[in-house]
C-alpha positions in Angstrom: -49.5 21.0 -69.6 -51.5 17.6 -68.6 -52.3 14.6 -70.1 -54.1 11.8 -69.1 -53.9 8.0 -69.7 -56.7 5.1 -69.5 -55.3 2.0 -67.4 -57.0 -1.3 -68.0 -56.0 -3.9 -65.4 -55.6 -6.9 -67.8 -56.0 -9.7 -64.3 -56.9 -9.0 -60.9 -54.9 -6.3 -59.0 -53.1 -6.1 -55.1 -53.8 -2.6 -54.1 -52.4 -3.3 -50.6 -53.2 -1.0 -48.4 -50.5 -0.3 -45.2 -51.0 -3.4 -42.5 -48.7 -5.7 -42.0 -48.9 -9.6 -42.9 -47.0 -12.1 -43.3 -47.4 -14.6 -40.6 -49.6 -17.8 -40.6 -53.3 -17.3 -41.1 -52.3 -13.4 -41.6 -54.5 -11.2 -44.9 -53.7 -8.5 -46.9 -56.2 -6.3 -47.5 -56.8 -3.9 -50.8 -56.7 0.1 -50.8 -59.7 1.2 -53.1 -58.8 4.0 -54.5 -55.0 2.8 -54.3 -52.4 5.5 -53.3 -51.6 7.9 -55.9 -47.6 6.9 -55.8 -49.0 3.2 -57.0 -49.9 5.4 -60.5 -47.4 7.5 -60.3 -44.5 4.4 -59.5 -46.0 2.5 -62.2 -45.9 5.2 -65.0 -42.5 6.7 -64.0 -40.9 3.4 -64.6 -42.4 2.8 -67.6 -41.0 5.8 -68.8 -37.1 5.2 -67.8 -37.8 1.7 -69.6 -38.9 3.2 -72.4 -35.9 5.6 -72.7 -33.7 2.7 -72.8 -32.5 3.9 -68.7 -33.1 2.4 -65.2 -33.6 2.8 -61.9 -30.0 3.4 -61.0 -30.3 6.2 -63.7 -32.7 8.1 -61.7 -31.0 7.7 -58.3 -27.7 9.1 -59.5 -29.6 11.6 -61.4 -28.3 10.4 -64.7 -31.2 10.2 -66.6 -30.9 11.1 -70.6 -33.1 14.3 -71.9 -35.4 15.0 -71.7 -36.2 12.8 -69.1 -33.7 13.9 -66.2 -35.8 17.4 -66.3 -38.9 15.6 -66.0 -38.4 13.0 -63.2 -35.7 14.7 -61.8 -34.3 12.2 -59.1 -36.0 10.9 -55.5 -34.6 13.6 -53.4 -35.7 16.3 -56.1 -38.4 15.6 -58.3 -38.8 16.8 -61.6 -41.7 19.0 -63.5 -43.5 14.7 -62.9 -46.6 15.5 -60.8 -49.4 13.2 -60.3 -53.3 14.5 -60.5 -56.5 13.4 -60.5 -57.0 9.6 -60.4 -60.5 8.4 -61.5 -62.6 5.6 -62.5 -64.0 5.0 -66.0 -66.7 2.8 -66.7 -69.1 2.0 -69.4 -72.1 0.5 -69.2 -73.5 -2.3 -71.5 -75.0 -0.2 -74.1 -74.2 3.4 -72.4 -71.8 5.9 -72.5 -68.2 6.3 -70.7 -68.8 8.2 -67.2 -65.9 8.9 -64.6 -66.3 8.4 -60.5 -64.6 9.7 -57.8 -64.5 8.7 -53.8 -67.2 10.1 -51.8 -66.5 13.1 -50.1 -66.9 12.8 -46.3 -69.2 15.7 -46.1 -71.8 13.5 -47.8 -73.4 10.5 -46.1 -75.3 7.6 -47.6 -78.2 5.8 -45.9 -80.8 3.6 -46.7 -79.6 0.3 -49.0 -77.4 -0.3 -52.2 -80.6 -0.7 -53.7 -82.4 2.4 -52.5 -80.0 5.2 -51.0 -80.2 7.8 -49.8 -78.0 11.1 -49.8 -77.7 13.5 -46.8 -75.3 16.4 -46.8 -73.4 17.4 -43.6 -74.0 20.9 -42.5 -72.1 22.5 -40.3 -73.8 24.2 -37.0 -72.5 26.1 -33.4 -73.2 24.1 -30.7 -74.9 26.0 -27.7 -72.6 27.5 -25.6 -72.7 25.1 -22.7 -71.3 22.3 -24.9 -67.7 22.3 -25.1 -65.5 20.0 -27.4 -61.5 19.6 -28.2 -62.2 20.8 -31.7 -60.1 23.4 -32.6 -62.7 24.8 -34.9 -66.3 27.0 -34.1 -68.6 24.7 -35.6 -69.4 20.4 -35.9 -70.4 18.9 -39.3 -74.1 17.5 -38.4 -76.1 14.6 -40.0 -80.0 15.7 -39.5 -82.1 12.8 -40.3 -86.0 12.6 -39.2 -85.3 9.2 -37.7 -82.8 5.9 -37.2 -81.0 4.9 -40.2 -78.3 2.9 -40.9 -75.4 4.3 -43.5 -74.4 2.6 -46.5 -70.5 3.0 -47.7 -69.1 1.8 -50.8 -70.6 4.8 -52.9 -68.7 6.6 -55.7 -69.9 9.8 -57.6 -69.7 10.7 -60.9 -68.8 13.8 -62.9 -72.3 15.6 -63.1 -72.7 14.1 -59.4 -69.3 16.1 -58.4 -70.1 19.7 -60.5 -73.7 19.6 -58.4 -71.2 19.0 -55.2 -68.9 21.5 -55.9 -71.4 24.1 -56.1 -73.0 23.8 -52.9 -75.9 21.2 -54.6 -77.1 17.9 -53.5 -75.7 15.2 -56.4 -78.9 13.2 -57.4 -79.2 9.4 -56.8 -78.9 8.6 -60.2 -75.3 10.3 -59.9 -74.2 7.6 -57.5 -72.7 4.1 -58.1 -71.7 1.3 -56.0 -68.4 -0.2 -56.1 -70.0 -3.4 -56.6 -70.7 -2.6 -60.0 -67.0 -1.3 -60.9 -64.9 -4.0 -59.0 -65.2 -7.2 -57.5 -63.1 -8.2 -54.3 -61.5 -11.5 -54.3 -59.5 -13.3 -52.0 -56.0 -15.1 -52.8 -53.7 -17.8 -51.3 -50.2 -17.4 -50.9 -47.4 -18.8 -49.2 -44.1 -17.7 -48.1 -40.9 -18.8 -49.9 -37.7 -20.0 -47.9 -35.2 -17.9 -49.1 -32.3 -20.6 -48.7 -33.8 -23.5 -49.1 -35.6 -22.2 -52.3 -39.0 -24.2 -51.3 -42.2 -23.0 -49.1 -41.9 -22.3 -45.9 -43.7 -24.3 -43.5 -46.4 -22.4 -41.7 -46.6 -19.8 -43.9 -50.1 -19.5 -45.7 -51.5 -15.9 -45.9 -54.3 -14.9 -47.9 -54.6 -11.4 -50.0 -57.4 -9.2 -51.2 -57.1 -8.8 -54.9 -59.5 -6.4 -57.0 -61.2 -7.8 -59.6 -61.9 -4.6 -62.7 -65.3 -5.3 -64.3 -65.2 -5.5 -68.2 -64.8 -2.0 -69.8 -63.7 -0.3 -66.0 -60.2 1.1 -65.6 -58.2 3.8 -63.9 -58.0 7.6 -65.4 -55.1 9.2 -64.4 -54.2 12.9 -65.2 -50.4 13.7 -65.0 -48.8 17.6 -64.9 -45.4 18.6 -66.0 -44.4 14.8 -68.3 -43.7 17.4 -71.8 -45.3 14.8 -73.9 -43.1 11.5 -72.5 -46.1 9.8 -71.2 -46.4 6.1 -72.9 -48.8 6.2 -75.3 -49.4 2.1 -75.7 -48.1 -1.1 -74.1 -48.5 -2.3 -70.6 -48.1 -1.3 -67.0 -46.4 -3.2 -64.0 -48.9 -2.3 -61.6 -49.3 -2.6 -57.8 -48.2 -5.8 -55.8 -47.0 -8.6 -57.8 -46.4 -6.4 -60.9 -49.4 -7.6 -62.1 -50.2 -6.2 -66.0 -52.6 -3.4 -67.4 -52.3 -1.7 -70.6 -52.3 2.1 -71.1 -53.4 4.5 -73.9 -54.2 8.3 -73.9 -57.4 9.2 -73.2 -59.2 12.9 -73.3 -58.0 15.7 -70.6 -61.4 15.9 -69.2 -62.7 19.3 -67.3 -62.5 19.5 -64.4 -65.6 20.4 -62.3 -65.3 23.9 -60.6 -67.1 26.0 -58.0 -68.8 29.5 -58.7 -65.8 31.3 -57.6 -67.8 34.5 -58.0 -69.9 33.6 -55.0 -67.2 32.6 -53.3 -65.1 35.8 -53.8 -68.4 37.6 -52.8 -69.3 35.5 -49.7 -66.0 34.6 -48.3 -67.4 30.8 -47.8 -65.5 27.7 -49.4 -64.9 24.4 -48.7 -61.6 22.2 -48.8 -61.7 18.6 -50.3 -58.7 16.2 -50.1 -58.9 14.3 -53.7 -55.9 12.0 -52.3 -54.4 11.7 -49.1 -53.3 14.7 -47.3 -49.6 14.5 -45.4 -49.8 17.2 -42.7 -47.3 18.3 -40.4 -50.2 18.7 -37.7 -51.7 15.2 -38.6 -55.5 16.5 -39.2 -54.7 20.0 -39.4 -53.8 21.6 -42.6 -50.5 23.8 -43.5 -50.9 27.5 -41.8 -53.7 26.8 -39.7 -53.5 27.8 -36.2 -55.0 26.5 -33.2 -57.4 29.3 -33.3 -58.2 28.2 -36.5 -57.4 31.1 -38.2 -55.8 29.5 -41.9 -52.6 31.6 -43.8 -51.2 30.0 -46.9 -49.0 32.6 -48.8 -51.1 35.0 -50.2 -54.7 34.1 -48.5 -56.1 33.6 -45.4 -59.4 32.3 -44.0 -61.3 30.9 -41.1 -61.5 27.6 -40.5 -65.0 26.8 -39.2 -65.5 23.4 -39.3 -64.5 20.1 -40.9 -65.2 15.9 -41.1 -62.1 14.3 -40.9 -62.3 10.4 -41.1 -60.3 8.7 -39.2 -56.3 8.5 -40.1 -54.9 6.2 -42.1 -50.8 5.5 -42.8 -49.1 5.5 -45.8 -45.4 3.9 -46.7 -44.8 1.5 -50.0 -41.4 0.1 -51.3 -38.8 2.5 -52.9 -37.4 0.8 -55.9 -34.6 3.4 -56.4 -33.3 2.2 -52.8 -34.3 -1.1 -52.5 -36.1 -0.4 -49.0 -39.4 0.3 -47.9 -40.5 4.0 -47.2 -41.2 5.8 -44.0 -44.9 4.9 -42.9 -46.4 8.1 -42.4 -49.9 9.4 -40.8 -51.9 10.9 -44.0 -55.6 12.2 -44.1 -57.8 9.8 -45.8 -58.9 10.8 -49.2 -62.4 13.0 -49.4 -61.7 14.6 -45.9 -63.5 18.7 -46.1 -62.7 21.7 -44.3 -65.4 24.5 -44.0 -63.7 28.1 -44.5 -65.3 31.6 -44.2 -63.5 35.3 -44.6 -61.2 34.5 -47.0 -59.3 36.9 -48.0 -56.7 37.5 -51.1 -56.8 36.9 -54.5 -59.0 34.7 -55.8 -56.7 33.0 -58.5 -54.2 32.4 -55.4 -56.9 30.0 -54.3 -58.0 28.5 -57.8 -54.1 27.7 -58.1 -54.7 25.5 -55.2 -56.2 22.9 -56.9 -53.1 22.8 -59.3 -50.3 23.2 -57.2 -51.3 21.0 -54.0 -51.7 22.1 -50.3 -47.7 21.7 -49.7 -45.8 23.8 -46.5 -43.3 25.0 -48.2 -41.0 25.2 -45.0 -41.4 21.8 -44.4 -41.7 19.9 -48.1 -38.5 19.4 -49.2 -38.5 16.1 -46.5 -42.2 15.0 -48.7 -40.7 16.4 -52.4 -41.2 12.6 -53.5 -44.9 12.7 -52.1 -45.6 15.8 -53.9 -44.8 14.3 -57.0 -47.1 11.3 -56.3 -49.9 13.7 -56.2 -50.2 13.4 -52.8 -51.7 16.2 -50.7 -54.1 17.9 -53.8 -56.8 19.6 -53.1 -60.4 20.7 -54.8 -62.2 24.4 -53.6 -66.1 23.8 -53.6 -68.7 25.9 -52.3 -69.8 26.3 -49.0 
């Protein structure tokens, strides 16, 4: 069972992405969209509050019912799994809509004003070409002449269901982030511990996110048995800064023909959050020959567009110490697959369960509940 909640930043937000800062003249600079386990941090302590527990409780795996089956503790997680995290905005005078990151295998050109939407294709390069890609084919951009991309692009629901399905999403599908958020800067200064004053020396500046009126977060949650809070506020990202949550409408989720795709053999991979692989850019059973086996199913990886990779860590509060940074694919990354082979439903359960190797995540069973590592199957 899911259910999903609204969050409504109520000031700006630090969504602080992983470099470090902290000397004189350093900045902090904001993660758009934040890391899932910013959502999923926020809303699992909200619920021990809210159950009259704490953090200790969880760590010594003493939480009350039904709680302790739901959370679990941070070695082993509970039925808690983080899902889809969106953004909902309405318009002056229009109707709620929900955006997503831009999936890498689409490419904006053109101007905020006028863009234009090119979709990566991928192609065999002539045999006298040789690259260190481990797969057949390169994801290419064919333009008719120079043009400059344009980032900052989000896509909306109709925009993502035309995606999925091997379309081209329509122009009028897109919107920039300039019209969700605002990105503001912040002075700070470092505080002397012992002497309980500023420290000299020490200004630093953040990026802080700035919501526009009537845009929030929409976040989906699996496996929370009806414990989600249904009203009240949020301490959320750096600073603790305040949001309110309510429930909000499971939406549906856009899906691929997977008739075509059982009669083709063709599919493509997208990473809806960060993706922590044992083989940094490589997925879970794929081999060097690019040959892909996950349980039941097997494929042939054929190509992908894989920006660059970013690293991941963020503060446990059940230990009171930072976590281990970690090399994650960035979010909207795609993999190109052909000759698949299994049951179809074993790959539809894919975008439920995550893209986890189950020989290796019991060391990442606190990222799995975070929602990192989920995955979307679209056309090819």
């Amino acid at each position: 069972m899911s259910q999903s909640l609204y969050i409504d930043p109520l000031d700006i937000l630090f969504l602080r992405d992983n470099h470090l800062f902290g000397d004189s003249g350093d900045s902090s600079r904001a993660q758009m969209p934040p890391w899932p386990s910013v959502f999923a941090g926020a809303i699992r302590s909200r619920m021990i509050a809210d159950a009259g527990a704490s953090i200790a409780a969880l760590k010594s795996g003493d939480l009350p019912a039904p709680l302790d089956g739901i959370l679990g503790t941070p070695e082993q997680p509970g039925d808690f799994t983080l899902g889809d995290i969106t953004i909902h905005h309405q318009p002056d005078n229009g109707d709620w809509d929900v955006y997503s990151p831009l999936p890498a295998d689409l490419t904006i050109t053109g101007s905020v004003e006028e863009p234009t939407i090119h979709v990566l294709k991928p192609q065999e390069l002539p045999a006298a070409l040789a690259t260190s890609n481990n797969s057949s084919q390169l994801p290419l951009l064919r333009i008719d002449g120079q043009a400059k991309p344009v980032s900052g692009f989000w896509l909306n629901s109709a925009g993502w269901q035309a995606h999925l399905r091997g379309e081209t999403p329509a122009v009028a599908q897109l919107k920039h982030q300039s019209e969700l958020w605002m990105l503001e800067s912040r002075l700070g200064i470092a505080l002397d511990a012992n002497q309980r004053s500023a420290r000299d020396g020490a200004l630093y500046t953040s990026d802080a996110i700035a919501m526009h009126p009537n845009t929030g977060f929409g976040v989906t949650v699996h496996g929370a048995d009806g414990q989600l809070p249904a009203c009240g506020l949020l301490r959320l990202g750096g600073d603790g800064r305040g949001a309110s949550v309510s429930p909000t409408d499971n939406a549906a989720s856009p899906e691929p023909d997977w008739k075509t795709i059982q009669q083709t053999g063709r599919f493509r991979l997208i990473l809806p959050s960060p993706g922590l692989f044992p083989g940094g850019s490589q997925l879970p059973g794929c081999g060097d020959n690019g040959h892909w086996q996950f349980g039941d199913i097997s494929a042939r990886l054929v190509s992908q567009v894989v920006p660059r990779l970013e690293v991941v860590s963020g503060w446990d509060m059940a230990s009171h110490a930072p976590k281990t940074a970690q090399r994650c694919v960035p979010t909207g990354a795609v993999y190109w697959f052909e000759g698949f082979d299994g049951d179809i439903e074993a790959l539809r359960k894919l975008s439920e369960t995550g893209l986890w190797d189950h020989t290796t995540d019991n060391a990442h069973a606190s990222r799995r509940a975070e929602g990192f590592n989920r995955v979307v199957i679209a056309n090819a």
